[in-house]
C-alpha positions in Angstrom: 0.0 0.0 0.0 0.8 3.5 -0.5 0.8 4.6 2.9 4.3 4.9 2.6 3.7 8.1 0.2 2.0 10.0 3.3 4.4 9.1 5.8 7.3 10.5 3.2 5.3 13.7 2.6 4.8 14.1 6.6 8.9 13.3 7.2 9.3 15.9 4.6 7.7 19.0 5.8 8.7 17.9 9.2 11.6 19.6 8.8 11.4 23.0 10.0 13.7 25.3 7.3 10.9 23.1 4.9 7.9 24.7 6.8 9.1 28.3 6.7 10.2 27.5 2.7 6.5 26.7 2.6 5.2 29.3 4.5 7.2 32.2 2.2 5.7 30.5 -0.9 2.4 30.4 0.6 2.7 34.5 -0.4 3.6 34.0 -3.7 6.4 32.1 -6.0 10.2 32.6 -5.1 13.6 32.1 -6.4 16.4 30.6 -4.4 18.2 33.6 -4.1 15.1 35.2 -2.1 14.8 32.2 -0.3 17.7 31.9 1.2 18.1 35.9 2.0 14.4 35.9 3.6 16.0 32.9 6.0 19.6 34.0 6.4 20.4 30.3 4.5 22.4 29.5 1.4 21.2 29.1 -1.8 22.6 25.5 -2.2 21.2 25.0 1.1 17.5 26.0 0.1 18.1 24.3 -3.5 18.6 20.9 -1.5 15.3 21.6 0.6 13.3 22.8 -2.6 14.8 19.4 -3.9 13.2 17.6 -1.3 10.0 19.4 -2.0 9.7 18.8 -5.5 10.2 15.0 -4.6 6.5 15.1 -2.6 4.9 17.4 -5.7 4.3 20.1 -2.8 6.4 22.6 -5.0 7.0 23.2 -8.8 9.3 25.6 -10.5 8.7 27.6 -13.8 11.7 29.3 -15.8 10.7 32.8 -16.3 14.0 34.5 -18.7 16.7 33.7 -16.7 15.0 33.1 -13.5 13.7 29.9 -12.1 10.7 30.7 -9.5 9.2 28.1 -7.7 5.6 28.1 -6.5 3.5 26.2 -4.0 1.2 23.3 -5.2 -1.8 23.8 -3.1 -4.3 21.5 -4.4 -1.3 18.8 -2.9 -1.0 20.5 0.3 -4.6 20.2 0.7 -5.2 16.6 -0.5 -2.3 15.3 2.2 -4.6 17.5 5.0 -7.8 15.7 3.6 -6.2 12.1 3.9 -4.5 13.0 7.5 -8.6 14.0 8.2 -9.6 10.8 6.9 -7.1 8.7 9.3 -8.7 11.0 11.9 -12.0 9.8 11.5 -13.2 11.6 8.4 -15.0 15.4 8.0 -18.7 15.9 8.5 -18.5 17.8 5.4 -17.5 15.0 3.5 -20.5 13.0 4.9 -22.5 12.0 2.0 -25.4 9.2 1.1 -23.9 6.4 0.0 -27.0 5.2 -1.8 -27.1 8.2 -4.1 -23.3 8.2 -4.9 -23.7 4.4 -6.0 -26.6 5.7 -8.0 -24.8 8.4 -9.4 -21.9 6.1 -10.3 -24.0 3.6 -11.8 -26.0 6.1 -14.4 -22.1 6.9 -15.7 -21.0 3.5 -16.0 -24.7 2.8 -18.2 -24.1 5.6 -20.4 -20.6 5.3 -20.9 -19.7 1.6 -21.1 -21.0 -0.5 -24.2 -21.7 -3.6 -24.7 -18.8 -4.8 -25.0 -17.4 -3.3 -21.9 -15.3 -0.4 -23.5 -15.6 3.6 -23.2 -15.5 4.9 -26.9 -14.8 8.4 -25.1 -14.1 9.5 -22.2 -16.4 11.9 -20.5 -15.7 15.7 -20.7 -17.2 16.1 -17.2 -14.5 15.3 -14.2 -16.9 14.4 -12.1 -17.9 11.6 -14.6 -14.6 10.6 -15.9 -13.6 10.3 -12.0 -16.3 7.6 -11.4 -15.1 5.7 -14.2 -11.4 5.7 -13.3 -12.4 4.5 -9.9 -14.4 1.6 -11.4 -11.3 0.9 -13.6 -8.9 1.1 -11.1 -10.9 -0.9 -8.3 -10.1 -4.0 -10.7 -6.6 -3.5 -9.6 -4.9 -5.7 -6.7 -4.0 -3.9 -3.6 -0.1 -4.4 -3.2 0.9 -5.8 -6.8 3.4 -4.4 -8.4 2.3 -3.9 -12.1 4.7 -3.4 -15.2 3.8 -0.4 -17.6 2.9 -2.8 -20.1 0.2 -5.0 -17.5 -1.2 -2.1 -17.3 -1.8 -0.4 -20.7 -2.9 -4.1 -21.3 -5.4 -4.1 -18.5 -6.6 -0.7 -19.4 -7.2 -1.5 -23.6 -9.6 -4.1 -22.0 -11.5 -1.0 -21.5 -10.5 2.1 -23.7 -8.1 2.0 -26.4 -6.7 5.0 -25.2 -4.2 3.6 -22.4 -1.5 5.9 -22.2 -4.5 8.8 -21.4 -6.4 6.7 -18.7 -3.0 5.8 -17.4 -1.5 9.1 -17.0 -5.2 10.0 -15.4 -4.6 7.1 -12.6 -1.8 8.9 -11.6 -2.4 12.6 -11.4 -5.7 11.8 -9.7 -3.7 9.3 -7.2 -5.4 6.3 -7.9 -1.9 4.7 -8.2 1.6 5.4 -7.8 4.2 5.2 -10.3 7.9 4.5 -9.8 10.9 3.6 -12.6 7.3 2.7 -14.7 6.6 0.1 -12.2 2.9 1.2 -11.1 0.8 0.3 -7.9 -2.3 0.7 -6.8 -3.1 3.9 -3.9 -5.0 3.3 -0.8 -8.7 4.5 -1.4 -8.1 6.8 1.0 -5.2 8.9 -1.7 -7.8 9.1 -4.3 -8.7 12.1 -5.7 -12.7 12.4 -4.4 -15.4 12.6 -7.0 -16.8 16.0 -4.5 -13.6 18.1 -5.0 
């Protein structure tokens, strides 16, 4: 399981020059040099932290000229709170009828499965093309270790598209991918269907 992905992300920011790196982009993007001045650091110093950052997706960096800025990732930041809420014992916010979600799910999968079991498109609408990912990717073991090429197999059973759905299952966190070795994510990683 993935779980391994949250406790990384939490030994990362547990470092507190991290935090305070976080904090000052939580204002807007920086480069190194600014960095490293706001915190009395050096820049080779705050390029290894950013590093380290970049390695959990909580930052990115853009080249603007000569300048490399790098900016916070918020949507990650908030989908590593949502999951530590989860282990918690979930948000009352979150609470929602089961029953109608299955519903919901269900009227996607009839209109966009044939058949024949294959999606000629996928939907436009997130909300719809997040149902069927999680349908697709609940066929999935929990634990195996799948080769790139299991998967875009397992994946043509249902679109021919594979290299699409596949990069989909991993920016939504339905799996992990690692030296194109992929896994399936804890239910818990998932990107929700509500946000």
């Amino acid at each position: 399981m993935q779980l391994n992905k949250q406790v990384e992300f939490h030994k990362t920011l547990g470092d507190p020059t991290r935090l305070k790196i976080i904090y000052l982009l939580s204002e807007g993007p920086l480069h190194v040099g600014a960095v490293a001045g706001k915190l009395g650091l050096t820049a080779p110093t705050i390029s290894h932290h950013l590093s380290r950052l970049k390695d959990c997706n909580l930052v990115y960096s853009r080249r603007e000229k000569n300048t490399v800025y790098y900016h916070i990732n918020a949507k990650v930041l908030l989908h590593h709170g949502k999951v530590l809420q989860q282990f918690a014992g979930g948000s009352k916010g979150e609470e929602r009828n089961m029953d109608q979600r299955v519903l919901e799910k269900q009227k996607v999968m009839n209109a966009f499965i044939g058949k024949d079991g294959k999606v000629s498109q996928l939907p436009a609408q997130q909300k719809k093309r997040l149902y069927l990912l999680e349908h697709w990717v609940e066929g999935l073991e929990i634990g195996r270790k799948y080769e790139e090429k299991e998967i875009n197999a397992y994946i043509k059973q249902f679109h021919d598209d594979y290299a699409t759905v596949r990069r989909e299952f991993i920016i939504h966190q339905f799996m992990f991918r690692e030296n194109s070795i992929y896994e399936r994510n804890p239910k818990e990683m998932w990107r929700s269907v509500n946000s």
